[in-house]
N, C-alpha and C positions, 0 to 999 in steps of 0.2 A: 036258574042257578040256585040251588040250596043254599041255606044262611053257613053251612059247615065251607059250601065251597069258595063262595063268597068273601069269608074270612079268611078262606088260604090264598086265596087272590091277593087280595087288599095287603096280606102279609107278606108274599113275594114280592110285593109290588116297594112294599116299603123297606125289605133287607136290598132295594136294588141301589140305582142312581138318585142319591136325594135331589140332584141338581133337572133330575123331569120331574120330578112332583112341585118345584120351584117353578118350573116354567110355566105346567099347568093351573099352578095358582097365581103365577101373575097374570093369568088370562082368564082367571074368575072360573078354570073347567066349566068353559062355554062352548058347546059343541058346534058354532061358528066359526070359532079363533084355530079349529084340528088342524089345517094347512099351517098355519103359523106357528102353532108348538110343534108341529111335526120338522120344520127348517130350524127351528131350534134347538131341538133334541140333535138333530142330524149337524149342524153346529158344534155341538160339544160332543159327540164321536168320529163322526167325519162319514156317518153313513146311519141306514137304520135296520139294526140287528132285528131280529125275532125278542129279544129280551127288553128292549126297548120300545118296541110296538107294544108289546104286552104291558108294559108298564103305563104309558100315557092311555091306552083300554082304560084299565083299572081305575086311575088317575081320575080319567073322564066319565067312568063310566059308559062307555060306551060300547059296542060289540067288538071285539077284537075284529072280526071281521068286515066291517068298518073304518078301522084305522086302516090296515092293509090296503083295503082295497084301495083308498083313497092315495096313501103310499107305493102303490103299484103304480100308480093308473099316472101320475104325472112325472115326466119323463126326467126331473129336476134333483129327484127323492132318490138315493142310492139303496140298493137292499143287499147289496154286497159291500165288503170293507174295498174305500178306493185303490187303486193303483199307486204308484208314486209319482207318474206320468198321465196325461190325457191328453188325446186329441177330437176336437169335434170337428168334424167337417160338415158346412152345412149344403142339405139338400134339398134347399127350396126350391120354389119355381125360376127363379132367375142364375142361382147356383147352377141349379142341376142343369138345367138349358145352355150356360158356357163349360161343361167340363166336370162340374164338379163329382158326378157319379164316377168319373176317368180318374179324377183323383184323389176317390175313396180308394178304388182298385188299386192304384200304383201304392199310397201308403199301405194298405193292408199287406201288398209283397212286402215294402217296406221294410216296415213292423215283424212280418211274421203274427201280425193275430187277425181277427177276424173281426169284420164291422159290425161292432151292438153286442157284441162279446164283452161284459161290464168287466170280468177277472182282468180279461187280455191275458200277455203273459204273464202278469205278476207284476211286471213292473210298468209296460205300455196296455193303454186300453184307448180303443178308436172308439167314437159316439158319433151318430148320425143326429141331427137338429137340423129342425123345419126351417127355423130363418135367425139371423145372427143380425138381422136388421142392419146388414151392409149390401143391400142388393147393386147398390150402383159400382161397388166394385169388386163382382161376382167372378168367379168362384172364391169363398172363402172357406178362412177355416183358421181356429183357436188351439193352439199349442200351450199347454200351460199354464192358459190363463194369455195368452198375447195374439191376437186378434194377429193373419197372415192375410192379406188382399190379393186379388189381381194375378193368381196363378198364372203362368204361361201355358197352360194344357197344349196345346201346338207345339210348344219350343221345347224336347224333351230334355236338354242339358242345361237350360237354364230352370223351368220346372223343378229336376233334380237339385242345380245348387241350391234355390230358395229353403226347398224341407230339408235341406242340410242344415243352412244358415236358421231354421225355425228350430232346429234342434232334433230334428226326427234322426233317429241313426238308422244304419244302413242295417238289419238283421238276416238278410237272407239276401242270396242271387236272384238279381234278376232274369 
């Protein structure tokens, strides 16, 4: 990087969000602490843009391609703006073995979107996760932020009342 390009970096970086260069200086722009300014940033927008990657780079110095990747790669880190709804269903070993792949299916007819589809429609997005660390009463799955147990995958009418009562709405025929 040239000292010309360099300084237009460090200048974008600084007409941006003064509250990431905060964050990177409360963490000393230690290229250990990236994971943790990175939950931080994504804290104060609700995800992590392109413009905000770029800026903790610069911040940190470190390779943009670096930030990214490390922002890609854990499944925690949003790189799209969220939804106004989530649902994660998890598909662990113990999920997926009672049902729970049966109902990712039923919510995705659901919903109307697609599982691991970060957009969703705009306003629902379905997420798949290894383990919710409720195996003993599997199949689960997280509406909102509110932890759902013990699916009936067998029982299709009471199944359905549950994701009613969780809040999932009904967007397309079954």
């Amino acid at each position: 990087m040239t000292s010309s390009t360099a300084a237009a970096a460090t200048a974008g970086a600084a007409s941006g969000d003064p509250r990431i260069a905060q964050v990177v200086r409360r963490h000393g722009a230690r290229a250990d602490a990236l994971i943790e300014v990175l939950h931080q940033v994504q804290e104060l927008h609700g995800y992590l843009s392109p413009n905000s990657l770029r800026e903790v780079a610069v911040a940190m110095r470190l390779p943009l391609s670096r930030v990214h990747g490390v922002a890609s790669f854990y499944h925690l880190f949003r790189l799209e703006p969220p939804t106004a709804h989530r649902c994660a269903i998890c598909l662990g070993t113990a999920c997926y073995v009672k049902g729970g792949g049966q109902v990712a299916a039923r919510i995705e007819q659901r919903l109307g979107v697609r599982l691991d589809d970060p957009v969703g429609d705009g306003v629902w997005a379905l997420q798949h996760v290894s383990c919710l660390g409720a195996c003993g009463q599997a199949p689960v799955l997280v509406v909102d932020g509110e932890l759902v147990t013990r699916l009936p995958v067998d029982q299709p009418e009471e199944l359905e009342a549950r994701l009613e009562a969780a809040g999932l709405p009904q967007r397309t025929t079954t």
